[in-house]
PyMOL commands that place a pseudoatom at each C-alpha (Angstrom):
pseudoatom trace, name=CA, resn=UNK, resi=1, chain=A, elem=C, hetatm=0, pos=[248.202, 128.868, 127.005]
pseudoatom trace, name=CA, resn=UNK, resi=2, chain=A, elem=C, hetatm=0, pos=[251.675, 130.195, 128.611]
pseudoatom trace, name=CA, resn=UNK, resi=3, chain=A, elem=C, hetatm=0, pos=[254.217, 132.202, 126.405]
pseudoatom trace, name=CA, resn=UNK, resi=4, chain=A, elem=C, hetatm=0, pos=[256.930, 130.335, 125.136]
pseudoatom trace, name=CA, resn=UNK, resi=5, chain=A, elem=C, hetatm=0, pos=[259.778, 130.420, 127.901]
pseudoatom trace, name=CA, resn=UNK, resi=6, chain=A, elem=C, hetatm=0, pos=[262.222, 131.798, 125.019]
pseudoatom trace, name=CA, resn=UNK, resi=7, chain=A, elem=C, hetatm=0, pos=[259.961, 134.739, 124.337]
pseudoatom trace, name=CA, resn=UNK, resi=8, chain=A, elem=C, hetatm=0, pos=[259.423, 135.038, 127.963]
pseudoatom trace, name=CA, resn=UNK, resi=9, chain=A, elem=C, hetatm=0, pos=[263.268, 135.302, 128.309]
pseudoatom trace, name=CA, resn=UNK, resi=10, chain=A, elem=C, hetatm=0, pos=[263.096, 138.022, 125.685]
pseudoatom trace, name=CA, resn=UNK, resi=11, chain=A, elem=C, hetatm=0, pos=[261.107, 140.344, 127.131]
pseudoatom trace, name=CA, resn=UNK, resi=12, chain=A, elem=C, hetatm=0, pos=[262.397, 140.186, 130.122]
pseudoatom trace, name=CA, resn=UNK, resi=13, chain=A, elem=C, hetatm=0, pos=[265.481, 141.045, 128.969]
pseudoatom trace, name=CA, resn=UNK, resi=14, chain=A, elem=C, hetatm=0, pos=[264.287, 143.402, 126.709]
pseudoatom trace, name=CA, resn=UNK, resi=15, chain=A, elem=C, hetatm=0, pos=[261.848, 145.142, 130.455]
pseudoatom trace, name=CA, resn=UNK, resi=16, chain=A, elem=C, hetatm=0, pos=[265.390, 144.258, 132.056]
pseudoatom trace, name=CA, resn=UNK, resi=17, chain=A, elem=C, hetatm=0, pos=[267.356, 146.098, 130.212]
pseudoatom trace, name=CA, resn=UNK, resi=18, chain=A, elem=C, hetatm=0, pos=[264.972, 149.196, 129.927]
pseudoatom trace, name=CA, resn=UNK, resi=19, chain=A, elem=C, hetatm=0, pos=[264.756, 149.311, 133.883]
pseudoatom trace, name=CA, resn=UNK, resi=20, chain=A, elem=C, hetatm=0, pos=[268.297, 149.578, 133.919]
pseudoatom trace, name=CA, resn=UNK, resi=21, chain=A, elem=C, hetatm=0, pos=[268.916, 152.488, 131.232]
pseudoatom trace, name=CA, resn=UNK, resi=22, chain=A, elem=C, hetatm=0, pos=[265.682, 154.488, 132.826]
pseudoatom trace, name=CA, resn=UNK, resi=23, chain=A, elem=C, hetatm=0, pos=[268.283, 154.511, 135.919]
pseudoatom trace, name=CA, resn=UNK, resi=24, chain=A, elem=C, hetatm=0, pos=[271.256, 155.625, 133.941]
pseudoatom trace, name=CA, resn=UNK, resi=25, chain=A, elem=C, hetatm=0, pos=[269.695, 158.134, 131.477]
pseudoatom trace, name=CA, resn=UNK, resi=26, chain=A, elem=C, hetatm=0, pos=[267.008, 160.088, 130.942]
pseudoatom trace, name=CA, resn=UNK, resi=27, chain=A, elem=C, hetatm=0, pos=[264.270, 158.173, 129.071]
pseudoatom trace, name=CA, resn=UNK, resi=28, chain=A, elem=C, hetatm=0, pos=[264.070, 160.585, 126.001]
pseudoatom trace, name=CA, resn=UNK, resi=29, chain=A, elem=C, hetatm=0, pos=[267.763, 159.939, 125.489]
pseudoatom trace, name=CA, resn=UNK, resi=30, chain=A, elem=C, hetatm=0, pos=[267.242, 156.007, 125.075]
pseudoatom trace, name=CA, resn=UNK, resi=31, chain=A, elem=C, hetatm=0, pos=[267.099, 155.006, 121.747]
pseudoatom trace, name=CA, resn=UNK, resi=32, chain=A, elem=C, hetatm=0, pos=[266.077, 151.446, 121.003]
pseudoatom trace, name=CA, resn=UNK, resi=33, chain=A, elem=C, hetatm=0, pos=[269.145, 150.856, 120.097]
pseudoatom trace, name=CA, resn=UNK, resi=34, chain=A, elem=C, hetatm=0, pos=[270.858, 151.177, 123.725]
pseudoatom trace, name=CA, resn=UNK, resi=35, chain=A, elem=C, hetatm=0, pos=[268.095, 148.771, 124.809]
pseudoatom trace, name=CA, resn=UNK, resi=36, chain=A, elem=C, hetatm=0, pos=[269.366, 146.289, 122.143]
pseudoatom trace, name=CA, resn=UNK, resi=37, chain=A, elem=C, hetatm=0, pos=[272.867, 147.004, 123.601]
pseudoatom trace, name=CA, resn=UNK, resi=38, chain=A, elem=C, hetatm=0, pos=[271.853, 146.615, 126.849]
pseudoatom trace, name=CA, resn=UNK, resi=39, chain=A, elem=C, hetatm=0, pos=[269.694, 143.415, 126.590]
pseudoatom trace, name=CA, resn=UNK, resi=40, chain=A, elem=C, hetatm=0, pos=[271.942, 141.776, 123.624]
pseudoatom trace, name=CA, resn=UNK, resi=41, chain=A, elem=C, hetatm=0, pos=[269.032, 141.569, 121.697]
pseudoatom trace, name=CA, resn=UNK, resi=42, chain=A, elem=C, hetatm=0, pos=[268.815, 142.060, 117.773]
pseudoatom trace, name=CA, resn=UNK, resi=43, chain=A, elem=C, hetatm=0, pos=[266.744, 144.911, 116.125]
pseudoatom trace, name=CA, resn=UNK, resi=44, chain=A, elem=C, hetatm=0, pos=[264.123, 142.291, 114.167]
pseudoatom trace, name=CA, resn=UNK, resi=45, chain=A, elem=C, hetatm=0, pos=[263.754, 140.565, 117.477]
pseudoatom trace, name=CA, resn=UNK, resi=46, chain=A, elem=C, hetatm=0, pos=[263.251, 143.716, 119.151]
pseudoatom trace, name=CA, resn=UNK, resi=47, chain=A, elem=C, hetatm=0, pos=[260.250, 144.418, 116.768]
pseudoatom trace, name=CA, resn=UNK, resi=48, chain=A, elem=C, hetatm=0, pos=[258.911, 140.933, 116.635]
pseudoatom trace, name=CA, resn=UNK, resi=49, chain=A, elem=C, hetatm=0, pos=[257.731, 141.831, 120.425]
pseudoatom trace, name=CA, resn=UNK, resi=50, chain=A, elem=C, hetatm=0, pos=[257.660, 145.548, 120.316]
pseudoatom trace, name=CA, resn=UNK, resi=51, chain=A, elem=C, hetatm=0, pos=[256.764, 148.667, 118.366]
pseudoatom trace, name=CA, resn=UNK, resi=52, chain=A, elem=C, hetatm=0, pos=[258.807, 150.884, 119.739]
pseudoatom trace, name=CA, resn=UNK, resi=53, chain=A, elem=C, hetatm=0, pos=[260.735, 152.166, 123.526]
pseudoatom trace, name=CA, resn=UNK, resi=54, chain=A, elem=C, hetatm=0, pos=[256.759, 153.425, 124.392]
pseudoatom trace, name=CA, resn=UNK, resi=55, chain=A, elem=C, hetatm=0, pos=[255.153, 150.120, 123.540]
pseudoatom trace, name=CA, resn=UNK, resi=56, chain=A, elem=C, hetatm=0, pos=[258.038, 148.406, 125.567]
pseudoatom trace, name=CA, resn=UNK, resi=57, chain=A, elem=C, hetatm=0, pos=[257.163, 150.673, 128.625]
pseudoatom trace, name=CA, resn=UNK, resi=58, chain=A, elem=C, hetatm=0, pos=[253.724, 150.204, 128.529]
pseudoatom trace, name=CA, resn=UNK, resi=59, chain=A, elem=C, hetatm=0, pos=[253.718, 146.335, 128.008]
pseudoatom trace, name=CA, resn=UNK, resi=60, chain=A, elem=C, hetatm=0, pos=[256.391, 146.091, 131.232]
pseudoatom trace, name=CA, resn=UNK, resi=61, chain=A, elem=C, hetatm=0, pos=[253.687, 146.554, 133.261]
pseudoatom trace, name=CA, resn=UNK, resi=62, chain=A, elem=C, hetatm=0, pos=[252.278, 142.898, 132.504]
pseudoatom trace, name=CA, resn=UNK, resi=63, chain=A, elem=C, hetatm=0, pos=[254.777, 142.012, 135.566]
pseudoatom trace, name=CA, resn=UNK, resi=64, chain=A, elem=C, hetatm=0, pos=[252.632, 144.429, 137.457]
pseudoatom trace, name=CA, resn=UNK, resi=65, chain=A, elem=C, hetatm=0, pos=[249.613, 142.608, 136.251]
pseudoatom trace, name=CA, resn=UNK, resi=66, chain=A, elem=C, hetatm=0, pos=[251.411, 139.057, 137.027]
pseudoatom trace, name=CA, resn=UNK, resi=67, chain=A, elem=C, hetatm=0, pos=[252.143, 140.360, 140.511]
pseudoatom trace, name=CA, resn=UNK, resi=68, chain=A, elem=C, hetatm=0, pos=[248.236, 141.321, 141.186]
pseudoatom trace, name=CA, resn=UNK, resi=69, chain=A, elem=C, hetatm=0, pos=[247.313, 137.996, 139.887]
pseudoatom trace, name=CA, resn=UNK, resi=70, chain=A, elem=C, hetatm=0, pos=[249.610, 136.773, 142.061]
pseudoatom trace, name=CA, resn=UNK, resi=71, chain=A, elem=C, hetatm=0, pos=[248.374, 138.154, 145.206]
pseudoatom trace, name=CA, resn=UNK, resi=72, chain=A, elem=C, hetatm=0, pos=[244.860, 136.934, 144.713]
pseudoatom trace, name=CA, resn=UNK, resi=73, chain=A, elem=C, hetatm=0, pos=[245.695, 133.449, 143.826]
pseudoatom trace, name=CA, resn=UNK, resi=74, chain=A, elem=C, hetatm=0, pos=[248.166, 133.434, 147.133]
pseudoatom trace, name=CA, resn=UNK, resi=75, chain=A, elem=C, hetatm=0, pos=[245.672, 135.329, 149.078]
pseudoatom trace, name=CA, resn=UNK, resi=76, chain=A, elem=C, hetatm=0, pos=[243.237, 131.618, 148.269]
pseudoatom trace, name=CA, resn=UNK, resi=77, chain=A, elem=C, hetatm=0, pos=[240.378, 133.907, 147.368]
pseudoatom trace, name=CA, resn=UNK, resi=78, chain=A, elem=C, hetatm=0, pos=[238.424, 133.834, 144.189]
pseudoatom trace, name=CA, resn=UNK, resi=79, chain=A, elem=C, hetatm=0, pos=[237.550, 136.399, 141.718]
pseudoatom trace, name=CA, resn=UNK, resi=80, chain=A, elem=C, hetatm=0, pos=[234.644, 138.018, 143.703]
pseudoatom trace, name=CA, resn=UNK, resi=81, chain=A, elem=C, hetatm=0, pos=[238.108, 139.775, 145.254]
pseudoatom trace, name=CA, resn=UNK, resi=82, chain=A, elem=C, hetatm=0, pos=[236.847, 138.772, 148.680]
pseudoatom trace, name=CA, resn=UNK, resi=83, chain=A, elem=C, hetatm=0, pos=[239.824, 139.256, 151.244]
pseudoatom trace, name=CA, resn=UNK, resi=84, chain=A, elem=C, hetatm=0, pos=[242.008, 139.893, 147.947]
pseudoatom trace, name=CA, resn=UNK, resi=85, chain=A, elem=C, hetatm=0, pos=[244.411, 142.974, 148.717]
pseudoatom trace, name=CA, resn=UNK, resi=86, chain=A, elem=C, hetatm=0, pos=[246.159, 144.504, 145.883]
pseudoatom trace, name=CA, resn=UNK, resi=87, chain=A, elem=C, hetatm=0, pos=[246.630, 147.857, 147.112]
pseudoatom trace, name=CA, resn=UNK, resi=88, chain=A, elem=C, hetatm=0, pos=[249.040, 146.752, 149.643]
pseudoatom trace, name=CA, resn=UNK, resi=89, chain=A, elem=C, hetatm=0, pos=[251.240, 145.310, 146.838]
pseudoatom trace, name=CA, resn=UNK, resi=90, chain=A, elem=C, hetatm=0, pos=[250.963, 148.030, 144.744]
pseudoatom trace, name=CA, resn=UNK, resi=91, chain=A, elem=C, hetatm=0, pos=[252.483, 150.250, 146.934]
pseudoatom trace, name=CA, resn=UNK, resi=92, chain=A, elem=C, hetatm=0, pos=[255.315, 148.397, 148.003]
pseudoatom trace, name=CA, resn=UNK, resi=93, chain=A, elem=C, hetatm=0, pos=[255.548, 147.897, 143.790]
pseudoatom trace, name=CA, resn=UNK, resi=94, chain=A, elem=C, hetatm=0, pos=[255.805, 151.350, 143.566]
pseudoatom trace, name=CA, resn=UNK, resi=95, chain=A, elem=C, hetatm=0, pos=[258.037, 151.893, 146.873]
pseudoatom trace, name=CA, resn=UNK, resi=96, chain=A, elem=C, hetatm=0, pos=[260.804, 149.170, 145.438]
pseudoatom trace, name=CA, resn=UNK, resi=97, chain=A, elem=C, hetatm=0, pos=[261.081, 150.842, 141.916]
pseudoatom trace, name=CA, resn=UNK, resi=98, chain=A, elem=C, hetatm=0, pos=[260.647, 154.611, 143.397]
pseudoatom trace, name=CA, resn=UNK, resi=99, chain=A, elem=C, hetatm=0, pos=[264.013, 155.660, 141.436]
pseudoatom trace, name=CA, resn=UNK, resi=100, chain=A, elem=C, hetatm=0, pos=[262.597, 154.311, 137.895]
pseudoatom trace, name=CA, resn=UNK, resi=101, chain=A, elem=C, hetatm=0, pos=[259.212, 156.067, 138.800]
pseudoatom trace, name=CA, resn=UNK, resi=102, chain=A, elem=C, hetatm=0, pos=[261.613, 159.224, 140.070]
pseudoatom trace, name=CA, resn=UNK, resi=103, chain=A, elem=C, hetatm=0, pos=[263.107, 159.310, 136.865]
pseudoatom trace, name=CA, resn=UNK, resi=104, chain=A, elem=C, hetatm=0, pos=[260.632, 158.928, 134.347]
pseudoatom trace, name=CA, resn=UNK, resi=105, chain=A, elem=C, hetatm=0, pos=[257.878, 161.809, 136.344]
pseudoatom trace, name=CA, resn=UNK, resi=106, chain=A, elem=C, hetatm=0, pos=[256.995, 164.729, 134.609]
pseudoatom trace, name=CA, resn=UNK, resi=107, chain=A, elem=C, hetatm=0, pos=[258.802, 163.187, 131.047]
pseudoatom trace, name=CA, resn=UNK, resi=108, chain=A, elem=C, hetatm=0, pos=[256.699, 161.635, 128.139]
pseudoatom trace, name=CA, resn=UNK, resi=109, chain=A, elem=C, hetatm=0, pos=[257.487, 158.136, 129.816]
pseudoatom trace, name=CA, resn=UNK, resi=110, chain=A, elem=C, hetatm=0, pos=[256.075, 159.268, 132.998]
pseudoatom trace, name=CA, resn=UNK, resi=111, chain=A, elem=C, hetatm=0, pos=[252.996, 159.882, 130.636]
pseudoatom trace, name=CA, resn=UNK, resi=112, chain=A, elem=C, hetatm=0, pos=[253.515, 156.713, 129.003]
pseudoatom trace, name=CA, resn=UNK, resi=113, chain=A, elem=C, hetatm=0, pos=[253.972, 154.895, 132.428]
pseudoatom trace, name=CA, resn=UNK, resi=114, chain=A, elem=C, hetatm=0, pos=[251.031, 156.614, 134.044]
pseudoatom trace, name=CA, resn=UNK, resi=115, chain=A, elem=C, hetatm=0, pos=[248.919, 155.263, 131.527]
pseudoatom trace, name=CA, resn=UNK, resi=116, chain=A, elem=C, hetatm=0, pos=[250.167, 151.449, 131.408]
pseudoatom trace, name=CA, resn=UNK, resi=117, chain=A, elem=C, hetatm=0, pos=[249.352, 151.497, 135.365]
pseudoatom trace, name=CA, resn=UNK, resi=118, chain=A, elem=C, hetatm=0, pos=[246.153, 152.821, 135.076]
pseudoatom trace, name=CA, resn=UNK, resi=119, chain=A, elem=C, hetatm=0, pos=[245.206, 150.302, 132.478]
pseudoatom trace, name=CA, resn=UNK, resi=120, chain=A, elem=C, hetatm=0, pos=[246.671, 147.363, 134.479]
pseudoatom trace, name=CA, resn=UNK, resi=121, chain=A, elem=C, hetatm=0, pos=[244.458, 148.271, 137.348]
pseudoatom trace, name=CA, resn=UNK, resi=122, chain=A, elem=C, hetatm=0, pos=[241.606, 148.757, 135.834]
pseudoatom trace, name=CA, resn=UNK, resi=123, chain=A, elem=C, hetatm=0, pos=[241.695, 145.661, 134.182]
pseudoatom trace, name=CA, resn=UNK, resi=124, chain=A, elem=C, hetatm=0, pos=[242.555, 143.949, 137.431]
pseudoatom trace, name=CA, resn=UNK, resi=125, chain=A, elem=C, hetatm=0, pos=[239.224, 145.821, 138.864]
pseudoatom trace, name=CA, resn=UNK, resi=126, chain=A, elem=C, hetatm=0, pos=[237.186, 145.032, 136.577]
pseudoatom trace, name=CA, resn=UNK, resi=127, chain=A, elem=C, hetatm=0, pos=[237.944, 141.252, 136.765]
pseudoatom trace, name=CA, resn=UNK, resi=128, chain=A, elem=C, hetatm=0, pos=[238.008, 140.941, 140.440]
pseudoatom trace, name=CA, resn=UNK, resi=129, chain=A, elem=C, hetatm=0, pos=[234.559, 142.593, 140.231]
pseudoatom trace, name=CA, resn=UNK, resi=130, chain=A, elem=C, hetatm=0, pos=[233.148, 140.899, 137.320]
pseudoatom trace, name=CA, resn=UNK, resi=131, chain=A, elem=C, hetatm=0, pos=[229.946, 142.407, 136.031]
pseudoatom trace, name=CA, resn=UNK, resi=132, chain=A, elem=C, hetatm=0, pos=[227.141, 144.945, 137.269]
pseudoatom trace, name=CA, resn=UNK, resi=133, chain=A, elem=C, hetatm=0, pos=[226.672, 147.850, 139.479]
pseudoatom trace, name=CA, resn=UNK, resi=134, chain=A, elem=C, hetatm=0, pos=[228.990, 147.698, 142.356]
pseudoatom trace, name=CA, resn=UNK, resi=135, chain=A, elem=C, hetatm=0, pos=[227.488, 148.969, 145.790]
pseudoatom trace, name=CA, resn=UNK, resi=136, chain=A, elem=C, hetatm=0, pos=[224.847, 150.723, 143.894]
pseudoatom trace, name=CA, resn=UNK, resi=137, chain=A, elem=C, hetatm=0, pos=[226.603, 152.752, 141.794]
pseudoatom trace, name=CA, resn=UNK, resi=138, chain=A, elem=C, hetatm=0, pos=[227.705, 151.891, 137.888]
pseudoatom trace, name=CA, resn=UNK, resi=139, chain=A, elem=C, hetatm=0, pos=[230.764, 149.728, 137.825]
pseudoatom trace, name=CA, resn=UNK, resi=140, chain=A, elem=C, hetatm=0, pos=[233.137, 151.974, 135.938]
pseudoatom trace, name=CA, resn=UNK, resi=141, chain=A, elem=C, hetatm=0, pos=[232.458, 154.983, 138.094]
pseudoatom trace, name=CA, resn=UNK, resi=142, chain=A, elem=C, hetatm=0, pos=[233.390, 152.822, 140.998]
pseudoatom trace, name=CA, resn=UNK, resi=143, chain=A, elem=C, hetatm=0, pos=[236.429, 151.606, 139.068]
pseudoatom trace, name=CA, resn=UNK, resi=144, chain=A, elem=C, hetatm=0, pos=[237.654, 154.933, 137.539]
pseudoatom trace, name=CA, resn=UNK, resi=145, chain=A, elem=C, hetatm=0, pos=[237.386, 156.214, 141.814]
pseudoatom trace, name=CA, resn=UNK, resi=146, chain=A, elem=C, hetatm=0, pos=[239.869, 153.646, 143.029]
pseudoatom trace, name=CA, resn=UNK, resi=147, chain=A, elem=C, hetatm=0, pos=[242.187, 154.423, 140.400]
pseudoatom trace, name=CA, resn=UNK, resi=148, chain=A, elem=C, hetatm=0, pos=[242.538, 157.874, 140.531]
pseudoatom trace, name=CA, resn=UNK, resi=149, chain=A, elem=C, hetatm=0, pos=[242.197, 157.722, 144.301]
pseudoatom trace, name=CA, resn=UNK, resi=150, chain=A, elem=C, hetatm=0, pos=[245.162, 155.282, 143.886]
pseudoatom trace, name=CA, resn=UNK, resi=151, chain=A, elem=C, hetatm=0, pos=[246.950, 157.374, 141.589]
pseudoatom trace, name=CA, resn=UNK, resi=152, chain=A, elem=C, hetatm=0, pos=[246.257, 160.451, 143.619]
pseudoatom trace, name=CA, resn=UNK, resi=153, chain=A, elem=C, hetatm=0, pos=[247.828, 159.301, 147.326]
pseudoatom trace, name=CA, resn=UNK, resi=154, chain=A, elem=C, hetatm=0, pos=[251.175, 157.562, 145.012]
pseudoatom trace, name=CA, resn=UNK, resi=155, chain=A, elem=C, hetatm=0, pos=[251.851, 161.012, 143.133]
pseudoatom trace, name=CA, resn=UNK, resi=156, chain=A, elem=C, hetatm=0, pos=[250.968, 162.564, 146.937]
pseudoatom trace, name=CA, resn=UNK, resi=157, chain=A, elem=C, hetatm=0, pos=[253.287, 160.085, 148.503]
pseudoatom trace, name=CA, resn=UNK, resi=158, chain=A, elem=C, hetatm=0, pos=[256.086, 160.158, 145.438]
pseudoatom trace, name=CA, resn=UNK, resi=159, chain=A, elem=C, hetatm=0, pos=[256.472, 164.332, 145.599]
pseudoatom trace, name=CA, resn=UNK, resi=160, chain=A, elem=C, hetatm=0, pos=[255.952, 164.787, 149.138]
pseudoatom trace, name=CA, resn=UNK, resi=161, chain=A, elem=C, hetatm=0, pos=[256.564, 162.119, 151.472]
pseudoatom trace, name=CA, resn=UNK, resi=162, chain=A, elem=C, hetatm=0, pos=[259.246, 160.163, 149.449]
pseudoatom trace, name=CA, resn=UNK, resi=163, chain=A, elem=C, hetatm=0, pos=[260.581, 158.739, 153.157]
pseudoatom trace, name=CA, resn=UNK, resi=164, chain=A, elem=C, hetatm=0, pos=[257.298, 157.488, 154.135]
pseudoatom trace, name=CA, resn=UNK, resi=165, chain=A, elem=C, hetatm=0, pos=[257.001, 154.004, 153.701]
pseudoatom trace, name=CA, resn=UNK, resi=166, chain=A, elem=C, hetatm=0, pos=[254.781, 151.997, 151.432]
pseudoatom trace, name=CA, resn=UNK, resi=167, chain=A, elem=C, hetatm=0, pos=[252.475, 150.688, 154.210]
pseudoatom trace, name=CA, resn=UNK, resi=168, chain=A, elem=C, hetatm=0, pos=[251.826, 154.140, 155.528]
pseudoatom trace, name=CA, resn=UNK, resi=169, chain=A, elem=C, hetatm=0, pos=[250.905, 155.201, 151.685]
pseudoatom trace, name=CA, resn=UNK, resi=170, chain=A, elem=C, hetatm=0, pos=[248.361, 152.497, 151.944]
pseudoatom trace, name=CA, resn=UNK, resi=171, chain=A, elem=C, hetatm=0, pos=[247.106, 153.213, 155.003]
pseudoatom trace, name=CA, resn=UNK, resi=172, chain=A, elem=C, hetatm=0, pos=[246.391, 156.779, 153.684]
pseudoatom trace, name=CA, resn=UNK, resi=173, chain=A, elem=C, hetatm=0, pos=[244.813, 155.620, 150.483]
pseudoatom trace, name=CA, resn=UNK, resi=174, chain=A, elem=C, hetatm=0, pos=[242.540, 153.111, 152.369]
pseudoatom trace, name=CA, resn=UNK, resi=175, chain=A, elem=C, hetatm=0, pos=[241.200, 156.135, 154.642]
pseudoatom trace, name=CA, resn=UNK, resi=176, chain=A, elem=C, hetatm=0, pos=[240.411, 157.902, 151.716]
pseudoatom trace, name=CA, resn=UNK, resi=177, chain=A, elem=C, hetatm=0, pos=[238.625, 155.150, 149.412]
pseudoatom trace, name=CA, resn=UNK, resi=178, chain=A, elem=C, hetatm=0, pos=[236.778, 153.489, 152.944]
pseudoatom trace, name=CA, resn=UNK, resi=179, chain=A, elem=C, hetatm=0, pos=[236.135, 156.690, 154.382]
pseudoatom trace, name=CA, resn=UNK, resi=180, chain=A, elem=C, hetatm=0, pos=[236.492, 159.197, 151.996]
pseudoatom trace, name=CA, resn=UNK, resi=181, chain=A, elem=C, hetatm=0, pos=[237.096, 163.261, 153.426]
pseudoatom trace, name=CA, resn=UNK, resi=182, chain=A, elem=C, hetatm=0, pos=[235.830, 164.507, 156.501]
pseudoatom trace, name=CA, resn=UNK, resi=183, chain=A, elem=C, hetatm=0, pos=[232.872, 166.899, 155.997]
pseudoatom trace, name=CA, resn=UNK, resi=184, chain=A, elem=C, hetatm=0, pos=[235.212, 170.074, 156.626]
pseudoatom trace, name=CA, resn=UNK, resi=185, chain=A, elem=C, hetatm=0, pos=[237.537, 169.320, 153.865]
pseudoatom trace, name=CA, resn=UNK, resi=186, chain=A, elem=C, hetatm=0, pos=[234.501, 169.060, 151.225]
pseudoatom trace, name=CA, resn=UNK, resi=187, chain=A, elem=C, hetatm=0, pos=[232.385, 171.941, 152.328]
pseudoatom trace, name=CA, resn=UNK, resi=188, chain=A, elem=C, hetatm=0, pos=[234.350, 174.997, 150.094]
pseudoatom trace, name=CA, resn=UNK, resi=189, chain=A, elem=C, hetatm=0, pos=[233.247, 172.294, 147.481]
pseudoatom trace, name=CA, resn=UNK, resi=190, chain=A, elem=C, hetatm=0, pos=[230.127, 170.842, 148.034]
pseudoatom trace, name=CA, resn=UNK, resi=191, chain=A, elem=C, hetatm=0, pos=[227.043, 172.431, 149.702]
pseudoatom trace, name=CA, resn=UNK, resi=192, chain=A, elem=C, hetatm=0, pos=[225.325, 170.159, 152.347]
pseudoatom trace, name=CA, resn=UNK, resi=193, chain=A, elem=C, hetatm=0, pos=[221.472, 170.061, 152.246]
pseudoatom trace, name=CA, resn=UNK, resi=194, chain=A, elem=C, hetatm=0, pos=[219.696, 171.002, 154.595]
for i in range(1, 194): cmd.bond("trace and resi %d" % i, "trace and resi %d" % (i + 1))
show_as sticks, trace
zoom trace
């Protein structure tokens, strides 16, 4: 069952609104107030959706979760995640709110944020792969790899290469997770057998 299209309205005002002050202020200096200000929203609706400015952080990331959903039903395939291709959206995600991202690294919401987008892909993972070992190797191991390989090339990509574009960020995050290193980069790290 959908959410109501006035509660919908609310929080996206309420995500809206956030978005905006994360691009005027720091986010330690928001108070929930300026988000009421800012989204002409009252205080007891505020916190019949929301616990606090964290909870409202974390829980904007269900647009990130819509917009994965999104690009499996459009891409026709099922949820085996055959020819599905999240990454790809992910990144350009990231690339088209790189300022809120800027803004909040390195603060408790880039903490906060980190989190929320970790949990959204996982979950995506994990239902796009449904149950069992995957290749071989336990399921949440494989999971818990694409994240942090994810996370890895966007922090990579976000401090060092802010002018590369978001398909060249995938690009570098699918040679990584399809190919992995080359031997020469591993070997201070891991000893071959003979």
């Amino acid at each position: 069952m959908g959410i109501d299209r006035r509660v919908a309205r609310t929080r996206t005002a309420l995500y809206d609104a956030l978005v905006a002050l994360i691009r005027a202020k720091d986010y330690a200096a928001i108070t929930v107030e300026d988000i009421l200000s800012e989204a002409n929203v009252g205080r007891s609706t505020f916190y019949a959706h929301f616990t606090s400015k964290d909870d409202l952080l974390q829980r904007s990331l269900e647009r990130l979760r819509d917009l994965l959903v999104g690009v499996q039903q459009r891409s026709g395939h099922g949820a085996d995640g055959s020819g599905w291709d999240p990454a790809r959206a992910l990144f350009e995600h990231v690339g088209e709110y790189a300022d809120v991202q800027a803004a909040l690294a390195g603060g408790h919401g880039g903490a906060v944020l980190r989190e929320a987008v970790d949990k959204v892909l996982a979950d995506v993972l994990r239902q796009a792969m449904g149950a069992g070992p995957a290749g071989g190797l336990p399921r949440e191991l494989v999971i818990q790899h694409m994240v942090a390989t994810f996370n890895t090339t966007l922090r990579w990509w976000r401090e060092h290469r802010r002018a590369m574009a978001p398909a060249e960020a995938d690009a570098l995050f699918r040679q990584l997770l399809l190919r992995g290193l080359p031997r020469d980069a591993v070997a201070p790290f891991i000893a071959e057998a003979d």
